[in-house]
C-alpha positions in Angstrom: 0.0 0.0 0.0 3.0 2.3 0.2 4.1 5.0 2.8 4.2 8.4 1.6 6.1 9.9 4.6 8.6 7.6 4.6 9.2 7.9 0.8 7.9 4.0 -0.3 5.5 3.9 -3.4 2.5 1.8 -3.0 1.9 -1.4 -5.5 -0.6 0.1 -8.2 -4.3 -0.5 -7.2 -3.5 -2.5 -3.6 -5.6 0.1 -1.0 -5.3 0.1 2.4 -8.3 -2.1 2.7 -7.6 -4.9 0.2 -4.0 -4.6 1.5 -5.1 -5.4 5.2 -8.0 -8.0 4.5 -5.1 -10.1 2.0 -2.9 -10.2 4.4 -4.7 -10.5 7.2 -6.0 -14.0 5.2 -2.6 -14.7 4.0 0.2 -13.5 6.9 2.5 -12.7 4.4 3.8 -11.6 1.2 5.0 -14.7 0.2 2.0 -16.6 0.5 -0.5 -14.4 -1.1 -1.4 -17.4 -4.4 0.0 -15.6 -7.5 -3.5 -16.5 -9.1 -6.3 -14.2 -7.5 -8.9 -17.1 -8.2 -8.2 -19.0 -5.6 -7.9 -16.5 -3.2 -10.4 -17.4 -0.5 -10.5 -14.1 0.6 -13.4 -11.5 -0.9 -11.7 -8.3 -2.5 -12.4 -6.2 -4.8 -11.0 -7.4 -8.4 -9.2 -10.5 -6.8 -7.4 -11.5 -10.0 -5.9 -7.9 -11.3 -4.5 -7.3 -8.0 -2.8 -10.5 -7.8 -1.6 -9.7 -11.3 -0.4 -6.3 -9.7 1.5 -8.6 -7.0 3.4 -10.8 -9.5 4.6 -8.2 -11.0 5.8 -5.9 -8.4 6.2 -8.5 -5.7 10.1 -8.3 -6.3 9.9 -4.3 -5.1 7.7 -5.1 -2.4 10.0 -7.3 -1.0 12.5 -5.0 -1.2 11.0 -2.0 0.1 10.2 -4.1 3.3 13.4 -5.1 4.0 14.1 -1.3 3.8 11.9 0.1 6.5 12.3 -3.0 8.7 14.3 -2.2 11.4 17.9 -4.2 12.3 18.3 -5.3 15.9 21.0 -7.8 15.2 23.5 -5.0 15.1 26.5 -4.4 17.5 26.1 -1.4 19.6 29.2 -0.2 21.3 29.0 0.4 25.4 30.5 3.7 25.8 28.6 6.9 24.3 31.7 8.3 22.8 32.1 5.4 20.4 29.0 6.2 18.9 30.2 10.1 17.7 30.6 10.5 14.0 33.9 10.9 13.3 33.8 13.0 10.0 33.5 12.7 6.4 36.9 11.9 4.6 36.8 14.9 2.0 38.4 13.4 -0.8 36.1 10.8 -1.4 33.5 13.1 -1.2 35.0 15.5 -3.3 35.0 12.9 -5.8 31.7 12.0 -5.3 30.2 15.5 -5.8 32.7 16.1 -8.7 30.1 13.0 -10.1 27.0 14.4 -9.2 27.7 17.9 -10.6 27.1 18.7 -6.5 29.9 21.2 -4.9 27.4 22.5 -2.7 26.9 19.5 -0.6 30.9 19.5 0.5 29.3 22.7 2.9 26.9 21.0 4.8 29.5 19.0 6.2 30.1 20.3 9.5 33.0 17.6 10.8 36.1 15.8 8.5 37.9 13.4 9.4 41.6 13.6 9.8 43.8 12.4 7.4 
């Protein structure tokens, strides 16, 4: 169904209501039948939304990997570790140069040494 305020485009046609009563039926993504006809689940135009889903389903997986959130990841004890340390200018440099972007090198408040 997408997220506007977190920037994630909705699958064509899939409302907040079909979107909730499919997988409310189904639990997931992955087990929504690629054939709407043998949903067993009453939606509105069953079979072009499933259609919708096969073809988008790669992107939907995707963009729920996106916004789901990581708690398998390290976090250091002490405060101070968790600091940025800067951005290493040339690299950026390079990277605007790219982008046709100079202007971004002066929101960069900290570099790093070195």
């Amino acid at each position: 169904m997408g997220d506007r305020a977190g920037g994630l485009p909705g699958v064509p046609g899939w409302g907040r209501k079909s979107t909730a009563t499919v997988l409310r039926r189904y639990g997931s993504i992955e087990a929504i039948p690629p054939d709407g006809a043998s949903w067993d689940v009453q939606v509105l135009s069953a079979r072009r939304l499933a259609a919708t889903l096969v073809e988008w389903r790669r992107e939907v997986v995707i963009y729920r990997e996106l916004i789901t959130l990581a708690t398998d990841v390290p976090i250091p004890d002490e405060v101070e570790d968790l600091q940025g340390r800067g951005a290493k200018r040339d690299a950026l440099e390079a990277i605007c140069e790219r982008l046709d972007a100079p202007e971004i090198l002066d929101r960069i408040p900290v570099w790093r040494p070195g």
